[in-house]
C-alpha positions as a Markdown table, in Angstrom:
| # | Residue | x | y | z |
|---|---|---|---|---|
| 1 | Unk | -14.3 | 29.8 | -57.6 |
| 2 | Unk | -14.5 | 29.0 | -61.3 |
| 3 | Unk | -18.2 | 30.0 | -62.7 |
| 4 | Unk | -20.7 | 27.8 | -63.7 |
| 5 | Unk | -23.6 | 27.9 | -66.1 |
| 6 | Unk | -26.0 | 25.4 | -64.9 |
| 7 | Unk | -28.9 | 24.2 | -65.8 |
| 8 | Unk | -32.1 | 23.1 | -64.1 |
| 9 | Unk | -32.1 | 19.3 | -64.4 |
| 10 | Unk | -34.1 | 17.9 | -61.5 |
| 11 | Unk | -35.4 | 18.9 | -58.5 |
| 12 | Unk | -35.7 | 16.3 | -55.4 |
| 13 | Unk | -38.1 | 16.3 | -52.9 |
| 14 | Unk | -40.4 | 18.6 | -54.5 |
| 15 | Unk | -43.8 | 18.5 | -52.6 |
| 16 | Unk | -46.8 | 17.4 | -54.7 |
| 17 | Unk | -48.1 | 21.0 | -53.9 |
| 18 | Unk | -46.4 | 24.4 | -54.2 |
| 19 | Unk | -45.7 | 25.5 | -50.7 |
| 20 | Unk | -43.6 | 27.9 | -48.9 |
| 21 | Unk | -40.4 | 26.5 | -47.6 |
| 22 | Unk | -40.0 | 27.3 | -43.7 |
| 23 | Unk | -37.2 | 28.8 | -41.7 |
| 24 | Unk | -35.1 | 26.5 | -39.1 |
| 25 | Unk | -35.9 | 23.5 | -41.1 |
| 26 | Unk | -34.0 | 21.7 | -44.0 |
| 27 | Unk | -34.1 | 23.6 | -47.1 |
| 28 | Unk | -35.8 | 22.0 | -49.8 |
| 29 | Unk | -33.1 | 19.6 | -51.8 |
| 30 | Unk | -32.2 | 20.0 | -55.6 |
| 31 | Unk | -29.7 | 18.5 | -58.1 |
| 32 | Unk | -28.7 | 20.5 | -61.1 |
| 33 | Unk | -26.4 | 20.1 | -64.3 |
| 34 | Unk | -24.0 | 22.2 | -65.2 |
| 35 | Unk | -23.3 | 23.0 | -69.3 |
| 36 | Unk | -21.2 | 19.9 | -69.5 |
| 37 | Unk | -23.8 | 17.6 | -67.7 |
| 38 | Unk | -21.9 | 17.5 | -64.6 |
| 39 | Unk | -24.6 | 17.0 | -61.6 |
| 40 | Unk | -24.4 | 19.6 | -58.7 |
| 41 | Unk | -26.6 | 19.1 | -55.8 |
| 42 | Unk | -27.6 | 21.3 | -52.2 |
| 43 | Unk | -26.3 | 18.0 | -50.7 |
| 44 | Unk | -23.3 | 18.0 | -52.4 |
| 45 | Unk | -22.6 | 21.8 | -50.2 |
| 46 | Unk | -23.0 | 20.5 | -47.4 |
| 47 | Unk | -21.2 | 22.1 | -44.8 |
| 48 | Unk | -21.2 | 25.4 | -46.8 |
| 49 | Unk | -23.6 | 28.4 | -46.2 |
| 50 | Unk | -25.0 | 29.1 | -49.4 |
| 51 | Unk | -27.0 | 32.0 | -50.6 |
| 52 | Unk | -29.6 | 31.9 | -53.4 |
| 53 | Unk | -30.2 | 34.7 | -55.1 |
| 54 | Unk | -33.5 | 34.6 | -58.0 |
| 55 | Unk | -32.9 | 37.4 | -60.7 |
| 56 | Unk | -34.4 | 39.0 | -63.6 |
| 57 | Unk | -32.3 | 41.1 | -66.0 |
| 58 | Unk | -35.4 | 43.0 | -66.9 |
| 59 | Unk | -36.7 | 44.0 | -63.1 |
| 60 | Unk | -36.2 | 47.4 | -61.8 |
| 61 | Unk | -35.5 | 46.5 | -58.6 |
| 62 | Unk | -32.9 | 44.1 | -59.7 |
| 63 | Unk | -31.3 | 46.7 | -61.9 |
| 64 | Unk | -31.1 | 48.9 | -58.8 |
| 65 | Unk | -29.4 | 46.5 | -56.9 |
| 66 | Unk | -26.8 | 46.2 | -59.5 |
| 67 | Unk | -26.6 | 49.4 | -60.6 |
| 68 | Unk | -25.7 | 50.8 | -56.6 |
| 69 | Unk | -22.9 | 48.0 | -56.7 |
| 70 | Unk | -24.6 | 46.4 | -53.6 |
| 71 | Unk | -25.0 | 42.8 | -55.3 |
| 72 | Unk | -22.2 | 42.3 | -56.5 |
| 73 | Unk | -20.0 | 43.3 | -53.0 |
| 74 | Unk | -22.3 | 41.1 | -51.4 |
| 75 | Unk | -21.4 | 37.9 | -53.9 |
| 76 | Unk | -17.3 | 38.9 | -53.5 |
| 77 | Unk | -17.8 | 39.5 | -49.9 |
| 78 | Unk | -19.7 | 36.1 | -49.6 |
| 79 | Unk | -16.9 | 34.0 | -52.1 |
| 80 | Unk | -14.0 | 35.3 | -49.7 |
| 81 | Unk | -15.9 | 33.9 | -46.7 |
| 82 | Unk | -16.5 | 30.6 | -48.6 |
| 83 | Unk | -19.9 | 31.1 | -48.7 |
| 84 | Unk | -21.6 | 30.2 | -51.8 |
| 85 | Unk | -24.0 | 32.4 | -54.1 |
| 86 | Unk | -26.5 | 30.8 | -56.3 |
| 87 | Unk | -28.0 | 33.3 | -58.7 |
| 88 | Unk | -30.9 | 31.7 | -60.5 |
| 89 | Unk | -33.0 | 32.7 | -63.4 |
| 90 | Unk | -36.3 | 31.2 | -63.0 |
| 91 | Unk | -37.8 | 33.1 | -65.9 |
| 92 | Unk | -39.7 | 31.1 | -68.6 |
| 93 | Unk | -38.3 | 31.2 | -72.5 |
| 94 | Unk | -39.9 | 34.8 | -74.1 |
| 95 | Unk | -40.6 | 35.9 | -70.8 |
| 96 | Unk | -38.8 | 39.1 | -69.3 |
| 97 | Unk | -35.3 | 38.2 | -67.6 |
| 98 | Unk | -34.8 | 35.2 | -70.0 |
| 99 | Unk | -31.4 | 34.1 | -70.7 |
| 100 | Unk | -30.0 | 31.0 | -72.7 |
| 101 | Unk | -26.3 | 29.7 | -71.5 |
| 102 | Unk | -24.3 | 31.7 | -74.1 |
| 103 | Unk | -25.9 | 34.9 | -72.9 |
| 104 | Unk | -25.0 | 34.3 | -69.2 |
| 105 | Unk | -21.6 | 35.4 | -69.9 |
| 106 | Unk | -22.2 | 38.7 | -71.5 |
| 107 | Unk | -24.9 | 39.5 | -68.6 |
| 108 | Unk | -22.3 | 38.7 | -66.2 |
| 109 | Unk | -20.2 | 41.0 | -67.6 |
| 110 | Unk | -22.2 | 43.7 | -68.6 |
| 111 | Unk | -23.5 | 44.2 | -64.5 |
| 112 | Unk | -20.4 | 42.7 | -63.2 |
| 113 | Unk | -22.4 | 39.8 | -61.5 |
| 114 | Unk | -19.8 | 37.7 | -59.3 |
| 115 | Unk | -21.9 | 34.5 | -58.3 |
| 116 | Unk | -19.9 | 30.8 | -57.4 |
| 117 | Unk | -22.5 | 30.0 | -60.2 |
| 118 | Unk | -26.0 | 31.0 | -62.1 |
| 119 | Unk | -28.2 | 28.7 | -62.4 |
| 120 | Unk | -30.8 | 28.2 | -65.4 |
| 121 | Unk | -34.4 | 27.1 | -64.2 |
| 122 | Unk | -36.7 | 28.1 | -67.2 |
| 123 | Unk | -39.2 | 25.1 | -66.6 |
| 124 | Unk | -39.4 | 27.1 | -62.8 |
| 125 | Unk | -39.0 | 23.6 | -60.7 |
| 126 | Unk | -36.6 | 25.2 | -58.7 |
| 127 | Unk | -38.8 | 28.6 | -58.3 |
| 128 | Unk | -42.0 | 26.5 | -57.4 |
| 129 | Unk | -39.7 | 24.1 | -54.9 |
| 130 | Unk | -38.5 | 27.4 | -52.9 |
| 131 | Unk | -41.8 | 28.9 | -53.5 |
| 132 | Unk | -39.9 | 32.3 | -55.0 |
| 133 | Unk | -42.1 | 34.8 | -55.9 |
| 134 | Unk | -39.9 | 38.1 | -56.5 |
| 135 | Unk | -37.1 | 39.3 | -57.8 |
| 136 | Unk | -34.5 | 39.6 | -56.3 |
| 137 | Unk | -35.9 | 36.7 | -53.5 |
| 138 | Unk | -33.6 | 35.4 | -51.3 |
| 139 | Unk | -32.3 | 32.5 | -48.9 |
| 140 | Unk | -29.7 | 31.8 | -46.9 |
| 141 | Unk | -28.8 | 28.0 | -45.8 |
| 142 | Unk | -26.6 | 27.4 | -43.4 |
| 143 | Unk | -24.2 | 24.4 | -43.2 |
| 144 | Unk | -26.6 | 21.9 | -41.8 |
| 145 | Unk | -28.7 | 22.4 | -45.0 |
| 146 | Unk | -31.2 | 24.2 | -42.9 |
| 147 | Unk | -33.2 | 27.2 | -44.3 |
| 148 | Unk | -32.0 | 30.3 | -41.9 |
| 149 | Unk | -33.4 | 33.4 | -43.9 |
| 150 | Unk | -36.2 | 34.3 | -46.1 |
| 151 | Unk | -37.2 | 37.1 | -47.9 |
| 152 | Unk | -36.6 | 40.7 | -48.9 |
| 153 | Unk | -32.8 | 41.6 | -50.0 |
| 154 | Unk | -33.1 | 44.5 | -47.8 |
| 155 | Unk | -35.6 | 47.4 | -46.3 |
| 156 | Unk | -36.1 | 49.3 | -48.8 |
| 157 | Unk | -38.3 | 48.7 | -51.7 |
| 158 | Unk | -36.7 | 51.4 | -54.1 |
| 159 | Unk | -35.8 | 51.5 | -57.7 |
| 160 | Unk | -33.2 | 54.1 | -57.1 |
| 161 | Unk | -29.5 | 53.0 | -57.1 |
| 162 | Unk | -28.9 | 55.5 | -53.9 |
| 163 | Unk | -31.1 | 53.8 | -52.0 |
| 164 | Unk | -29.5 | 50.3 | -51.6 |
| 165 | Unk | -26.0 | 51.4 | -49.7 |
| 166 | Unk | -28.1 | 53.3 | -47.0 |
| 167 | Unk | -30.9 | 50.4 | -46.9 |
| 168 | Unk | -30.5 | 47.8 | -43.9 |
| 169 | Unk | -29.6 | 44.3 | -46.2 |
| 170 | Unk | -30.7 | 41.8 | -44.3 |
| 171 | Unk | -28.8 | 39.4 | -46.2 |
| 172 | Unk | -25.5 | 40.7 | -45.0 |
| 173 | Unk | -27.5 | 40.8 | -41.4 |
| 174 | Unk | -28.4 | 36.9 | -41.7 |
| 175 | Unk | -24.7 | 36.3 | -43.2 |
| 176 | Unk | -22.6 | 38.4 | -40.3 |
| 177 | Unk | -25.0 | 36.7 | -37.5 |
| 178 | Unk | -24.5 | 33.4 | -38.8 |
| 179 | Unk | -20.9 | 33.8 | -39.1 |
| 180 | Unk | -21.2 | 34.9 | -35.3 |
| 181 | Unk | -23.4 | 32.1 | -34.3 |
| 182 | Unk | -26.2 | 34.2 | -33.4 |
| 183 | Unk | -29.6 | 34.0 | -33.6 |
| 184 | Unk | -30.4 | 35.3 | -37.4 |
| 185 | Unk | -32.6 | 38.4 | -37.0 |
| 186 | Unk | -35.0 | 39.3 | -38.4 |
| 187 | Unk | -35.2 | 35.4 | -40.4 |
| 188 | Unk | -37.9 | 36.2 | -42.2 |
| 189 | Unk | -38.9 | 39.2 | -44.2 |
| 190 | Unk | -41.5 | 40.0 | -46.8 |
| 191 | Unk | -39.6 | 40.2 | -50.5 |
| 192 | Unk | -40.5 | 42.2 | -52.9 |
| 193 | Unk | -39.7 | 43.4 | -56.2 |
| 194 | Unk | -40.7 | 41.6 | -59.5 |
| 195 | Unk | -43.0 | 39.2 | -59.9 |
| 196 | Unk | -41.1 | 35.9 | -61.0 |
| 197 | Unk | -41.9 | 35.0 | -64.5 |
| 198 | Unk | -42.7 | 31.7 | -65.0 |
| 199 | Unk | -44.0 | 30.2 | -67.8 |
């Protein structure tokens, strides 16, 4: 799937109050532009599992991730099932993990990052609407639009790059159930990592 650089344009349906998104109900709608000002939206997926992914460049236990080569097969694994990975950078301008749209590309290539597309949220709308608080966070919706999976990328809150191919992912878990039509377990996890840095 052809890469995007997106930009956060709106968010819909964000609550008047910051508040945690829950599993097994819809996950929380957003419209986007991409660098040419075409509008994407969650509605617009419909049908489609899709993965969100929030980053940071500058995070240790991002770096980990992408250092093992875990992230990345996850995102090719994920684009040959059709399902789509969001990787968003919610990371406020002169804050750690900052990137402008001509810098996207080089990151990508540098850590060999293989999202469907990456998506710019420096004013943190779209962190605050799904309530992210690490990096990496993560969610998987399935393709009702319903939130099926919270939290942690996997069990093991490491900074070593050995760690994440022994680690049970429970993104891949909440994926292969999914796929299976089983219940997703465990749904919810605590994340951790980063903090996110908003402005």
């Amino acid at each position: 799937m052809k890469t995007l650089v997106l930009i956060l344009a709106t968010a819909l349906a964000a609550p008047a109050a910051r508040a945690t998104p829950n599993v097994g109900t819809p996950a929380p709608a957003f419209a986007v532009r991409d660098a040419d000002g075409k509008p994407v939206s969650l509605a617009a997926l419909h049908g489609k599992t899709v993965v969100l992914e929030w980053t940071n460049n500058g995070c240790p236990f991002v770096g980990h991730m992408y250092a093992s080569g875990v992230m990345q097969g996850l995102q090719r694994k994920a684009a040959a099932e059709g399902v789509v990975w969001l990787t968003i950078v919610s990371s406020a301008p002169g804050q750690q993990g900052y990137l402008t749209p001509a810098e996207v590309g080089s990151w990508k290539a540098r850590v060999g990052a293989a999202p469907a597309e990456v998506l710019l949220d420096p004013s943190g709308a779209l962190g605050h609407l799904y309530d992210a608080r690490t990096t990496p966070d993560m969610f998987v919706i399935d393709g009702a639009g319903r939130l099926v999976y919270a939290g942690a990328i996997d069990d093991t809150p490491s900074t070593n790059p050995a760690d994440p191919r022994a680690a049970k992912n429970y993104v891949a878990l909440a994926l292969e159930d999914l796929k299976a039509g089983r219940p997703i377990s465990p749904a919810v996890t605590k994340s951790y990592g980063c903090s996110v840095k908003y402005r």
